[in-house]
Each structure stands twice: as structure tokens, then as C-alpha cells.
N, CA and C of each residue as an Amber inpcrd file, in Angstrom:
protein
   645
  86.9440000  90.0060000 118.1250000  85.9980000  90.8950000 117.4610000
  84.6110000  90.2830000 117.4880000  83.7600000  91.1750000 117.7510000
  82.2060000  90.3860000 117.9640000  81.7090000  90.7740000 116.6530000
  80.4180000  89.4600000 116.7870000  80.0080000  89.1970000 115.1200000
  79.4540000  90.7210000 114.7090000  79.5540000  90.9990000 113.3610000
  79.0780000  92.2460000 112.5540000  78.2570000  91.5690000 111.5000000
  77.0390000  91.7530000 112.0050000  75.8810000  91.5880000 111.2600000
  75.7260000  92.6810000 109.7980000  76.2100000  93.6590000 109.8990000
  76.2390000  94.8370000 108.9520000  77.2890000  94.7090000 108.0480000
  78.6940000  93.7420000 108.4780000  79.5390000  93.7070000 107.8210000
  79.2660000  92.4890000 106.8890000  78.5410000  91.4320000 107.6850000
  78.0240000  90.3380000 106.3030000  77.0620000  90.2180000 105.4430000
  75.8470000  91.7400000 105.6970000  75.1730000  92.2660000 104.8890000
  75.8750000  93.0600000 103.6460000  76.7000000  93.3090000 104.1460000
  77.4100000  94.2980000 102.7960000  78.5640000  93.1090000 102.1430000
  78.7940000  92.2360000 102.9460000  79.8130000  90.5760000 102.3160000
  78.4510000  90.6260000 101.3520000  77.3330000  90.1840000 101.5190000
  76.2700000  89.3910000 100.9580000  75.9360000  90.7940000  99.4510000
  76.0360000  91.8000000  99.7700000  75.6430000  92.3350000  98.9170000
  76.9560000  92.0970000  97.7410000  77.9590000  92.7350000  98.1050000
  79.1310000  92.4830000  97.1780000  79.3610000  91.1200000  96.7680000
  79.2060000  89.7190000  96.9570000  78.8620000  88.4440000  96.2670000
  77.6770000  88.6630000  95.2860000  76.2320000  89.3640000  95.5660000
  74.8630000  89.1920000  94.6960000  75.7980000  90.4860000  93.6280000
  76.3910000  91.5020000  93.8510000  76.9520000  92.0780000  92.3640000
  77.5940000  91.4200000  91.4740000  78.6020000  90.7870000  92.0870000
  79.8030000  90.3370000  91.0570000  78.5500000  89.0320000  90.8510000
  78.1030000  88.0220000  91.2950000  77.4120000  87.5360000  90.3850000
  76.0370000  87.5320000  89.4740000  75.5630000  88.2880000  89.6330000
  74.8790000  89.5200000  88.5500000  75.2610000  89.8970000  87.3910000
  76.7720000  90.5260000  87.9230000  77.3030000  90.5750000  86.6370000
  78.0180000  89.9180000  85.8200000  78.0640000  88.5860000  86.3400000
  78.7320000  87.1580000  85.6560000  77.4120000  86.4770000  85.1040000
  76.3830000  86.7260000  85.2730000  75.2530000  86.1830000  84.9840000
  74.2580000  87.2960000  83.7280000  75.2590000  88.3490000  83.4780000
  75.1690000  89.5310000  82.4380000  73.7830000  89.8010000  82.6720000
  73.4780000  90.0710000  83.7670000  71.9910000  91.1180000  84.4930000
  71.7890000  92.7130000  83.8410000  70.9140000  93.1370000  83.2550000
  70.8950000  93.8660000  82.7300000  71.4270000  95.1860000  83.9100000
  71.9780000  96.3980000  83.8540000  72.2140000  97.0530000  84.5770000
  72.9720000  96.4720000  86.0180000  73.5030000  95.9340000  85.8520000
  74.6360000  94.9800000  86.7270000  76.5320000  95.0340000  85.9370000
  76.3140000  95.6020000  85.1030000  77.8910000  96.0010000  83.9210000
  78.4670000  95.8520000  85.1270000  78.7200000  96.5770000  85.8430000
  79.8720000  97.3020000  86.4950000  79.7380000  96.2020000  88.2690000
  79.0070000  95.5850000  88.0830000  78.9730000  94.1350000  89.3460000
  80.3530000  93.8160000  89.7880000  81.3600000  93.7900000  88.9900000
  82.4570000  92.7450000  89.6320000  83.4040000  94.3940000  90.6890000
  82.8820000  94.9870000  90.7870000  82.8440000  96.4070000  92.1030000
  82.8900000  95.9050000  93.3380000  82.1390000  94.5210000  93.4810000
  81.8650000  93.9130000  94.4230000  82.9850000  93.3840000  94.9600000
  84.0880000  93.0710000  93.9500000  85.3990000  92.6700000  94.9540000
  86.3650000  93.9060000  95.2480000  86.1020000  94.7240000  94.5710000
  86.5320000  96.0250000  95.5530000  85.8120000  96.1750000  96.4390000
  84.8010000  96.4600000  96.8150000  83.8880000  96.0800000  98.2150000
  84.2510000  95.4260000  99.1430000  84.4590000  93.9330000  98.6970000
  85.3110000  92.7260000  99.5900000  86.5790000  93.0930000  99.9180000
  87.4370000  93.7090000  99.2460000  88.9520000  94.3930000  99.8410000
  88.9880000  95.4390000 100.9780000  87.7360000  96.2360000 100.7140000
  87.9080000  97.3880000 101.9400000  87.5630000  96.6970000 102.8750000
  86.7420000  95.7580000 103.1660000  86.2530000  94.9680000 104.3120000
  87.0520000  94.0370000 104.8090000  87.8550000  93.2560000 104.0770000
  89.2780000  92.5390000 104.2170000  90.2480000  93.3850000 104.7210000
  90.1620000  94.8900000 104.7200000  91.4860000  95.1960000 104.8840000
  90.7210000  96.2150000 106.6040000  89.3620000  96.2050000 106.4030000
  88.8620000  96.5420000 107.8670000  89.0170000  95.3470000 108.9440000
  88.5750000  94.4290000 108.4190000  88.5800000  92.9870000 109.6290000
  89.9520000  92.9730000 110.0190000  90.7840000  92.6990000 108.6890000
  92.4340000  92.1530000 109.6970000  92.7010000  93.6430000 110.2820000
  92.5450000  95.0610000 110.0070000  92.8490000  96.0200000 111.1730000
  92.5440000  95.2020000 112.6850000  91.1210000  94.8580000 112.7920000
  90.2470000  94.4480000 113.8310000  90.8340000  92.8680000 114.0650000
  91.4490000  92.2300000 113.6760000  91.8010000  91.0150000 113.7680000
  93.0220000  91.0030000 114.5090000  93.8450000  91.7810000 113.7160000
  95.1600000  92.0120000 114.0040000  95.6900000  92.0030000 115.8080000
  94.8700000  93.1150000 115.7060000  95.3380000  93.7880000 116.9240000
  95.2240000  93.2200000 118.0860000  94.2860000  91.5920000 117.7440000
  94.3170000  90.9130000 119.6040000  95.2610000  89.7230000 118.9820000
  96.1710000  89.5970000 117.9510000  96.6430000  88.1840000 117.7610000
  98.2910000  88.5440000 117.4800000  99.1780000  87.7590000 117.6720000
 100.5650000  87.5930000 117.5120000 100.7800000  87.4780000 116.2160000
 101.8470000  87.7640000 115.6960000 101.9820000  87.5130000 113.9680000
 102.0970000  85.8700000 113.8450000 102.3680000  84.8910000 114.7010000
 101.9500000  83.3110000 114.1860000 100.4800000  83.0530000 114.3990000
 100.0770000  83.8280000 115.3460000  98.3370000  83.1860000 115.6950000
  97.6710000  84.3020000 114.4970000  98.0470000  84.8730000 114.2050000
  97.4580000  85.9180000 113.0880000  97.6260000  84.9880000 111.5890000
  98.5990000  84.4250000 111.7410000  98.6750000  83.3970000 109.8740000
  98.0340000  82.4260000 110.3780000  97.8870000  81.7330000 111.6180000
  97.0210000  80.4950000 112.0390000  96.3000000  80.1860000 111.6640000
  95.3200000  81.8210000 112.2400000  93.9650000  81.8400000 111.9410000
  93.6510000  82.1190000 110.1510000  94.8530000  82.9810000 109.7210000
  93.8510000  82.9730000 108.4800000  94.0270000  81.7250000 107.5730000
  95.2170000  80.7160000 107.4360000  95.5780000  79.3660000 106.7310000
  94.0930000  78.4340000 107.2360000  94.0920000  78.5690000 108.4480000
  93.0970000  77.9310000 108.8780000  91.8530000  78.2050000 108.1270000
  91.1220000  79.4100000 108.1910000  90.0360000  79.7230000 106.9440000
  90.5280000  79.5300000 105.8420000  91.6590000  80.0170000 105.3890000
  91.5730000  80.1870000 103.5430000  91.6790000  78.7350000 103.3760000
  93.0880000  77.6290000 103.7910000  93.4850000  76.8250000 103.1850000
  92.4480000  76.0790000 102.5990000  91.5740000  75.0790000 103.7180000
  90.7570000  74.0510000 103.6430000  90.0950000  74.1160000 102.5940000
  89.1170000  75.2760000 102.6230000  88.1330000  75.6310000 100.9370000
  88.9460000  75.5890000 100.0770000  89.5940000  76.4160000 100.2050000
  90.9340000  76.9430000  98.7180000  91.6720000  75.5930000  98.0940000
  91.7480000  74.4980000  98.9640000  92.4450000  73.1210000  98.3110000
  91.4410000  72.1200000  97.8950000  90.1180000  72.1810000  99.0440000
  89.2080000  71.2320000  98.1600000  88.9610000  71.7580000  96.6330000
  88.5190000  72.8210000  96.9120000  88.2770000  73.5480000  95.4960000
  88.8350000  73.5620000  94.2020000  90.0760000  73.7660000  94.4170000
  91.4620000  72.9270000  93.3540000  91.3430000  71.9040000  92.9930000
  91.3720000  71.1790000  94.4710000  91.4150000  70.0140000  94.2670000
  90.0040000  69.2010000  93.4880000  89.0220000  69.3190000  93.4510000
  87.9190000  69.0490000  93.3670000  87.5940000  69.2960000  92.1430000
  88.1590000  70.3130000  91.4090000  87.9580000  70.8810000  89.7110000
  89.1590000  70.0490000  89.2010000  90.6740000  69.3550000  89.5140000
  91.0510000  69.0900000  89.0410000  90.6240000  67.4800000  89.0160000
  90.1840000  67.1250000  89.3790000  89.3320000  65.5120000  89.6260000
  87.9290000  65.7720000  88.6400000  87.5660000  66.4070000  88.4940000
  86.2650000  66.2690000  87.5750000  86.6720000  66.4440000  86.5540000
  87.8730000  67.3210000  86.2450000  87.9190000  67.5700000  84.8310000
  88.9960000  66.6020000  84.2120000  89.3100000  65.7950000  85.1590000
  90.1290000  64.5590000  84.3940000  89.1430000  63.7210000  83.2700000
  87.7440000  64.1030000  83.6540000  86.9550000  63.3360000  83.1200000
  86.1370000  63.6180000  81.5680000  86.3850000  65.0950000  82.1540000
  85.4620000  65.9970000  80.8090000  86.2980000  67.1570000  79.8780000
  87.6810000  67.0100000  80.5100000  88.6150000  67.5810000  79.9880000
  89.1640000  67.2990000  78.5070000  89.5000000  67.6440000  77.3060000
  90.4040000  67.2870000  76.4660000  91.7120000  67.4920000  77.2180000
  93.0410000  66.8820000  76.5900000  94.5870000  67.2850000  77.1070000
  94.7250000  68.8840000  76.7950000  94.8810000  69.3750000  76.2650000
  95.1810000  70.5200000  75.9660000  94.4120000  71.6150000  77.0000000
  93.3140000  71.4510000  77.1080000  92.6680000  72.4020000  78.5200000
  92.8570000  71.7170000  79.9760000  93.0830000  70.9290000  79.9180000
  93.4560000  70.1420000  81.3180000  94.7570000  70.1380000  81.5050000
  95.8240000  70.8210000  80.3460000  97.1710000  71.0770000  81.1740000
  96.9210000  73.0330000  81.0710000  96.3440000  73.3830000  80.3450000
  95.8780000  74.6860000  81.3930000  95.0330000  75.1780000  82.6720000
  94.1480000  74.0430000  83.0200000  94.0750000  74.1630000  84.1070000
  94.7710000  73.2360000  85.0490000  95.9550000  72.1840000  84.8660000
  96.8590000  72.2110000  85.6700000  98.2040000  73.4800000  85.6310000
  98.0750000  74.4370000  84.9770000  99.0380000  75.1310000  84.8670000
  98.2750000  76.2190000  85.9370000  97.1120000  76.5500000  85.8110000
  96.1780000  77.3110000  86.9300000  96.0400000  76.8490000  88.0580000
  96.3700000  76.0310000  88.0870000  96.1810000  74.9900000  89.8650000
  97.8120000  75.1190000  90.0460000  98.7740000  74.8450000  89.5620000
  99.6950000  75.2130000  90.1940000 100.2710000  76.6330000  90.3700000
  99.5480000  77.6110000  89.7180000  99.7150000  79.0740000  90.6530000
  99.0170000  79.1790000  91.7060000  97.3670000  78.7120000  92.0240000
  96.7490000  78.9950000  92.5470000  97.1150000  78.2770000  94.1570000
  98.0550000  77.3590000  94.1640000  98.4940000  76.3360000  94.9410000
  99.7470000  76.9780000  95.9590000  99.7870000  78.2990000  95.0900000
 100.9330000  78.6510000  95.5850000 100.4700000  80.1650000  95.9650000
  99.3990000  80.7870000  96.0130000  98.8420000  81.6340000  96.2290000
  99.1920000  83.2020000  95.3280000  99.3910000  82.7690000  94.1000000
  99.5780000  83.4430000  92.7610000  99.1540000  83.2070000  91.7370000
  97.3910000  82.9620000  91.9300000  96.8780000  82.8760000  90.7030000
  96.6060000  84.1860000  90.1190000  96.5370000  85.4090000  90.6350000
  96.4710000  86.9900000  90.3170000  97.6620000  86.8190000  88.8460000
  98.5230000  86.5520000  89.6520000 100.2840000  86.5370000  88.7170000
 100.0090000  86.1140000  87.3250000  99.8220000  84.2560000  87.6370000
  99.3150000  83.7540000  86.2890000  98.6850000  84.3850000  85.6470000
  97.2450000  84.9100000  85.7340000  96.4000000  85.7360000  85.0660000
  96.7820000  86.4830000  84.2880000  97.6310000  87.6650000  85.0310000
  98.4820000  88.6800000  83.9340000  98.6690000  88.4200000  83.3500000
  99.6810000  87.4330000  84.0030000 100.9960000  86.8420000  82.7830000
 100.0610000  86.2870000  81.3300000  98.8710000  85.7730000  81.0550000
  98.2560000  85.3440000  80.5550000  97.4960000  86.1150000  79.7770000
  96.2680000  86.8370000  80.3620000  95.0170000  87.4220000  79.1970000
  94.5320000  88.3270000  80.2410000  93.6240000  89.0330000  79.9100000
  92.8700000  90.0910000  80.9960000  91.6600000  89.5210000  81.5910000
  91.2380000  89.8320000  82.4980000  90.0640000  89.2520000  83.1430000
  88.7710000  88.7980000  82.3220000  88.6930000  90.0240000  81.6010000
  87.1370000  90.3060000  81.0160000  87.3320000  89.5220000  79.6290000
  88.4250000  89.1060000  78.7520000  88.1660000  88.4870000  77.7660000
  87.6820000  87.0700000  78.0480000  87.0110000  86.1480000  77.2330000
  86.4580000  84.9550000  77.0760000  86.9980000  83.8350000  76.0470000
  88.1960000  84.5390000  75.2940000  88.8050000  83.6060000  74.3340000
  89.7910000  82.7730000  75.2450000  89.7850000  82.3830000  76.8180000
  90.9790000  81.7580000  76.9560000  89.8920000  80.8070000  77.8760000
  90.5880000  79.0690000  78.0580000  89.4880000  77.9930000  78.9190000
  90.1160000  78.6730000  80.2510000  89.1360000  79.1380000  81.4280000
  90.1600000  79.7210000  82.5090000  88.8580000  79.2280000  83.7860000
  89.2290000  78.1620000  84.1540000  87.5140000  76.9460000  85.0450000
  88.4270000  77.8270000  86.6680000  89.3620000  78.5000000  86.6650000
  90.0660000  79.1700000  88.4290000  89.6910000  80.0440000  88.2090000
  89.6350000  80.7780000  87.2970000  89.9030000  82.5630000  87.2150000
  89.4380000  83.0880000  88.2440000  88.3870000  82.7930000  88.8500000
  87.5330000  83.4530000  90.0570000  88.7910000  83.2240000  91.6240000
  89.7940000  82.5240000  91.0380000  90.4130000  82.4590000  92.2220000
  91.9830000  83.5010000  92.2330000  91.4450000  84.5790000  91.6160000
  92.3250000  85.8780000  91.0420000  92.1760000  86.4490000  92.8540000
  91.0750000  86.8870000  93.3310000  90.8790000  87.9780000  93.8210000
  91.9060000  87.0030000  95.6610000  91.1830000  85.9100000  95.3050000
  91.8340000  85.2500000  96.5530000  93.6780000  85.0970000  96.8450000
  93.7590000  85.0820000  95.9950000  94.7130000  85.6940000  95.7440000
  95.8670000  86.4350000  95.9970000  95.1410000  87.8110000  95.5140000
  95.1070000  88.8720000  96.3040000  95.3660000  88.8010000  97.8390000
  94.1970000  88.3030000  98.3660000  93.7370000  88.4100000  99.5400000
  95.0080000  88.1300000 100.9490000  95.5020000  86.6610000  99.8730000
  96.2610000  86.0460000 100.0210000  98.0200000  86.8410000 100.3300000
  97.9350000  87.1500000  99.7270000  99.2690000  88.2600000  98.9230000
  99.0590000  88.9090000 100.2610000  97.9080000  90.2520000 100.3640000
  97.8070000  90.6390000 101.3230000  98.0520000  90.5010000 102.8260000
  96.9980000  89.2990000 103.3200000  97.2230000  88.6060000 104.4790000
  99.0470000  88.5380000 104.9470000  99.7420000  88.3190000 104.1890000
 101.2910000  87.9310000 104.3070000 101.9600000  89.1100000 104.5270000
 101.7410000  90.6600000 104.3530000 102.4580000  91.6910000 104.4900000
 101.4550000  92.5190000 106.0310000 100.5650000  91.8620000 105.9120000
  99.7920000  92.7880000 107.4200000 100.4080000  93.0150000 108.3250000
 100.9750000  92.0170000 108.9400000 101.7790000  92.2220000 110.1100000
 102.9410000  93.2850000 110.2750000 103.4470000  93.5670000 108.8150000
 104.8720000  94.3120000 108.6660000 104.5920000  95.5330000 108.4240000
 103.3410000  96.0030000 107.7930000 102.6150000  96.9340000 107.5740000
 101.3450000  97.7160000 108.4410000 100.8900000  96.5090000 109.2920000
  99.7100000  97.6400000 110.1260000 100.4510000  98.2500000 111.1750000
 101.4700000  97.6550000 111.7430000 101.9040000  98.5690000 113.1910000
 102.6290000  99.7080000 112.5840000 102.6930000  99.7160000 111.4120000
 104.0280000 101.1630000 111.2270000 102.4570000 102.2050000 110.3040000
 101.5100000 101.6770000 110.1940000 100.7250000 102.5590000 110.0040000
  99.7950000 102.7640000 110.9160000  98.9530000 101.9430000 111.6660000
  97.8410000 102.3070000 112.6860000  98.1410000 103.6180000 113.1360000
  99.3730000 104.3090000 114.1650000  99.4260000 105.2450000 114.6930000
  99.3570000 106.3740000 113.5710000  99.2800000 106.3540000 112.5490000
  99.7290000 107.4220000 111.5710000  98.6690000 107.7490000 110.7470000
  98.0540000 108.7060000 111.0780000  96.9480000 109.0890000 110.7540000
  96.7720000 109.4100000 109.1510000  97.4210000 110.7530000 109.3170000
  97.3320000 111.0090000 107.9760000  98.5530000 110.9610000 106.6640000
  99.7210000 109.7880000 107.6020000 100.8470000 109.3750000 106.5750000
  99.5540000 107.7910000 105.8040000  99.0280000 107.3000000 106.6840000
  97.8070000 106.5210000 105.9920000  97.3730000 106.9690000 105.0030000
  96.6300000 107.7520000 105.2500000  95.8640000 108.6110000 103.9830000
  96.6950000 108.9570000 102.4510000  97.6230000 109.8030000 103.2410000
  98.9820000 109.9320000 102.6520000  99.2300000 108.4450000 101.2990000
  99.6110000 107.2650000 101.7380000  99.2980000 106.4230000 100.9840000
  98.6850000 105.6850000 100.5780000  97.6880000 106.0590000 101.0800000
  96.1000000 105.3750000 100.1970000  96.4930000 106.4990000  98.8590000
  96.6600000 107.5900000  98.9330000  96.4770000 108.3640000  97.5900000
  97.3080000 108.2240000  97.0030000  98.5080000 107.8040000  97.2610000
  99.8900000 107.8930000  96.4270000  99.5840000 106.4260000  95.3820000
  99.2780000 105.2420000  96.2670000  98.8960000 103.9290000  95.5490000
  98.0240000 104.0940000  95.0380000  96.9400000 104.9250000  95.1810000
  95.7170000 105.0260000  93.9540000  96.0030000 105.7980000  93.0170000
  96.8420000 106.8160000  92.8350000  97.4090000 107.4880000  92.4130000
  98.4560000 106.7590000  90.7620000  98.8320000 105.5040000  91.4870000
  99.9400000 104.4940000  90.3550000  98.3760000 103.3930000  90.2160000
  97.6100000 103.5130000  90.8310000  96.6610000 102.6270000  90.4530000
  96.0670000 103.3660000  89.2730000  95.7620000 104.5660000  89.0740000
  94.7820000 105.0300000  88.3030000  95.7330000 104.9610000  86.7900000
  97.0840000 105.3710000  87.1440000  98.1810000 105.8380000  86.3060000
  98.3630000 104.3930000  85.2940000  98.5410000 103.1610000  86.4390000
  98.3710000 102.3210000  85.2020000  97.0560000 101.9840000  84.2500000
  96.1920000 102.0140000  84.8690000  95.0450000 101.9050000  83.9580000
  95.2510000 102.5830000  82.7340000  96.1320000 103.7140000  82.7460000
  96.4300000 103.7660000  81.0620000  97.3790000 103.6980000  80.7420000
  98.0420000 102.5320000  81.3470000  99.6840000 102.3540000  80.8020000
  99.3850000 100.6900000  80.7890000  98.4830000  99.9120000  81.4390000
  98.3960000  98.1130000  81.4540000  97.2070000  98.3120000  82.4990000
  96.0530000  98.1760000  82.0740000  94.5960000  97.8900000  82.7420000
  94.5770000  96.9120000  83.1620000  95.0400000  95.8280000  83.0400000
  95.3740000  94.2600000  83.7260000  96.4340000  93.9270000  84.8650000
  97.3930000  94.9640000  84.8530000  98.1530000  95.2180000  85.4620000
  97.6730000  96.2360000  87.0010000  96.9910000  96.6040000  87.0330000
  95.9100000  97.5780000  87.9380000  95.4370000  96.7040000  88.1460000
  94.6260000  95.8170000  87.8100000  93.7220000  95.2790000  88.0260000
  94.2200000  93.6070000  88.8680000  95.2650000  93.0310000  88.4040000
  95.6590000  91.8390000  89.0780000  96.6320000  92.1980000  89.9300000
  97.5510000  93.3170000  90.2000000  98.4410000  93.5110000  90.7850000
  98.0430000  93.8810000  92.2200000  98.2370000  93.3670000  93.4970000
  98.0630000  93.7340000  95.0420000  98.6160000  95.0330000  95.5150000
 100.1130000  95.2870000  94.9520000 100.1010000  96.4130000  95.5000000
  99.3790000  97.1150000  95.1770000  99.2770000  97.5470000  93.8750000
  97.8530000  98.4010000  93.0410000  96.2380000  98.2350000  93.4680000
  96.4440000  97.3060000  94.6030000  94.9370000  97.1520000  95.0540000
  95.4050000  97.4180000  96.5770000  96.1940000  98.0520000  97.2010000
  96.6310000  98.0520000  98.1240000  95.8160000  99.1840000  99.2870000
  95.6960000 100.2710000  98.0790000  94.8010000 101.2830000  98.8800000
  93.5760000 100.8480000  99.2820000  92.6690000  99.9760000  98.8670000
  91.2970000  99.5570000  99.0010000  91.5290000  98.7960000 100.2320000
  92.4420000  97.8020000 100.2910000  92.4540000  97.4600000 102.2360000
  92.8820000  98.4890000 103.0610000  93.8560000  99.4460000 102.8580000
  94.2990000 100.4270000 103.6830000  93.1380000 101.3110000 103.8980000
  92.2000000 101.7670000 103.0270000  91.2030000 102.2260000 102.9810000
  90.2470000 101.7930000 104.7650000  90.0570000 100.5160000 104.1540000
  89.5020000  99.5480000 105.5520000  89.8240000  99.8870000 106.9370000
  91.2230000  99.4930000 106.6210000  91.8580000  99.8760000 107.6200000
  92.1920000 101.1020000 108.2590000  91.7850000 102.1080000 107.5120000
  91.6750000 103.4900000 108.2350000  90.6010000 103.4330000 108.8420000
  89.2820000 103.2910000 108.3510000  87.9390000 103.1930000 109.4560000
  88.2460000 102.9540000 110.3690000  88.9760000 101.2150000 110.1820000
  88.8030000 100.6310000 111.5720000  89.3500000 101.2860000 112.6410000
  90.7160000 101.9020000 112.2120000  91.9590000 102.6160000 113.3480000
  91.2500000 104.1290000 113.8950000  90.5120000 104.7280000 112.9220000
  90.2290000 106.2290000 113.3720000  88.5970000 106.5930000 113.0100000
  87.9920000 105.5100000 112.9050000  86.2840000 105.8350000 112.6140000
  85.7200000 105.2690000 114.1730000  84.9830000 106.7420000 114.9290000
  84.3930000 106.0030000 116.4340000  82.8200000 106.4250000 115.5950000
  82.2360000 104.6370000 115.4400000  80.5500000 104.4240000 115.1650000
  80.1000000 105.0250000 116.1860000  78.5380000 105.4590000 115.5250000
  77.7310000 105.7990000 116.3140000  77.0830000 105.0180000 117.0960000
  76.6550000 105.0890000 118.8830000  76.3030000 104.4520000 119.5030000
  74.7840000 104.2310000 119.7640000  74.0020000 102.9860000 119.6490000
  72.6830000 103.5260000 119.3550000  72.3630000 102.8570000 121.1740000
  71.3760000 102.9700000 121.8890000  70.8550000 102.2140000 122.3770000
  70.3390000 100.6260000 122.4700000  70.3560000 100.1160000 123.5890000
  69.7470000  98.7970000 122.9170000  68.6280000  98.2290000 122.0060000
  67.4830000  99.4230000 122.5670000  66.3750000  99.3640000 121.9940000
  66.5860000  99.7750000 120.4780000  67.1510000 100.8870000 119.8860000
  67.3580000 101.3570000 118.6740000  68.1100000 100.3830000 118.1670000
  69.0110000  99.9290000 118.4330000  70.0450000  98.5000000 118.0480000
  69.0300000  97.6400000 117.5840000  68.4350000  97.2100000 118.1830000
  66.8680000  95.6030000 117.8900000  65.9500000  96.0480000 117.1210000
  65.9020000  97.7340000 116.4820000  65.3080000  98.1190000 115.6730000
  65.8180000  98.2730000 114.2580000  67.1230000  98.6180000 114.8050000
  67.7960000  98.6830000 113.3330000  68.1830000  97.1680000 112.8990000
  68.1300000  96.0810000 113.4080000  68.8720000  94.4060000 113.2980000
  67.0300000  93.7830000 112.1700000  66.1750000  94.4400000 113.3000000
  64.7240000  93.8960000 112.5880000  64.8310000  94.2580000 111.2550000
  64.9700000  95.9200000 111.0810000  64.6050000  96.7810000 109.8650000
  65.5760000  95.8820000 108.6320000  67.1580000  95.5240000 109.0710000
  68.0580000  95.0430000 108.2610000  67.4020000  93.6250000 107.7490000
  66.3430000  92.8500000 108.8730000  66.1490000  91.5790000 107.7270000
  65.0110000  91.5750000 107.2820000
């Protein structure tokens, strides 16, 4: 897949929301949108990823990106906070490092408190959505070939899963909210563009106009 300059303009925009609204920006409430943003685009790339790689060169590549960051990062919060930690929050965030280690920190979360409250010490929480991502990445392979050809059985379940997505929001809002399958339509979403959206073709010249205008 060749680089998408448009696709890491809209990466870049969905990072400046969600932290906006972690940084309580006035008219920014509704910022953390931004990792729904990041899911439809996650679930557009591996369409586009998918399709030139084998299901081992397909986990290769993504262990290869996620792991490295994803363990210093752990690793790196659990070494500082040996230092500035009391016991009691430093075996909750070893209790958060060992979901997150295992690519179920979404899980923990639930199991725990809701996103948006502040009464719990939670130094991973941001590593909810990865998660996800995570979760995801592991069912692609079993799931894009029995949907790519299927146009509108796709569609079909993008609505049915948004459908139990919306349904729990008033039966467990945390449960919608940390659960993958329940976020399932927002990559399938992606992944319909990618399979059945033909972009418009600009010229070269209009291309170097629209790349200028974008920075």
C-alpha cells in the first residue's frame, strides 16, 4: 500500500481530539470520538494490508509495529513507578500491566470502573483502545475473506453490531464502550470503503495542488 498522506492527516487530527479533550478544552467534550476515528481507519488499512500478505506475514507485520512500543511503554511506567509509587497503587498498576501484557487491557477496564470516572489510580488506561486494536488484528484474517466479496451482507452487519452497540448503551455503557465486538462495526465500516469505494482520480497537477493546500 503506498503512503496516504490524507490518511495521517485525519490519524493527526483524531490524536489533537482525544487530547483536547483529556486536556478539558473548552468545546472539545466529545474529543475522545477520535478513537472511533482511529477504528474506521484501522479497520480501512488492514482491508488494504490484508490483501497482499499471508495470515503469518499479516501477524508479522502487525507484532512487529504494536509489540516494541506497547512493551517499552509497560515496561517503562512500571520502572518509574517503583519509585514514586505507594504499594497499594503499584499493585494496581501491576494488575494493569498484566492485562495489558496480554492484550486485554479493554477486559480489565470493565471488569473494573468506566472510562470517564477519575476515582480509580489507572497510569494504562489509555492502553484500552490498543487493545481493542489488538483483539481485532487477531480475527482479520478469519473475517475479511468471508466478507470482502459481500457487499451488502457487510453492511448487513455493520448494522446488526451497531444495532447491540447502541442497545447496550442502555443496558451497560462500559460494556459498549470496552467491548470489540461492540466496536466491531467501526472497522468493518473501514473496511467497506476500502473493498467497494473507487476515489476520485485527480491529475498530477491537481494532486500537487491538493498535497500544497493540505499543509
Amino acid at each position: 500500500m503506498t503512503y496516504r498522506i490524507d490518511i495521517q492527516i485525519i490519524r493527526g487530527i483524531a490524536i489533537l481530539l482525544v487530547i483536547l479533550f483529556h486536556l478539558q478544552v473548552p468545546f472539545f467534550e466529545n474529543g475522545y470520538l477520535g478513537v472511533d476515528i482511529f477504528f474506521v481507519l484501522s479497520g480501512f488499512l488492514m482491508a488494504k494490508l490484508y490483501d497482499k500478505n499471508s495470515i503469518i506475514d499479516f501477524y508479522k507485520k502487525r507484532i512487529n509495529r504494536l509489540l516494541p512500543a506497547y512493551s517499552v511503554t509497560i515496561l517503562l511506567v512500571l520502572i518509574f513507578s517503583c519509585f514514586i509509587l505507594i504499594p497499594s497503587d503499584f499493585f494496581q498498576l501491576f494488575k494493569q500491566s498484566l492485562a495489558s501484557s496480554i492484550f486485554v487491557p479493554n477486559i480489565y477496564f470493565w471488569m473494573n470502573e468506566d472510562y470517564f470516572t477519575k476515582a480509580y489510580f489507572n497510569p494504562l488506561l489509555h492502553l484500552w483502545s490498543l487493545g481493542i486494536e489488538a483483539q481485532f488484528y487477531f480475527i482479520v484474517p478469519f473475517i475479511y475473506p468471508v466478507l470482502k466479496k459481500r457487499k451488502f451482507f457487510t453492511l448487513f452487519t455493520i448494522f446488526i453490531i451497531f444495532f447491540f452497540c447502541m442497545l447496550f448503551q442502555t443496558i451497560s455503557p462500559k460494556t459498549s464502550f470496552f467491548f470489540m465486538p461492540l466496536r466491531l462495526w467501526e472497522f468493518l465500516i473501514g473496511a467497506w470503503f476500502a473493498w467497494h469505494y473507487t476515489p476520485v482520480q485527480f491529475s498530477k497537477k491537481k494532486h500537487h495542488i491538493i498535497q500544497s493546500c493540505l499543509f
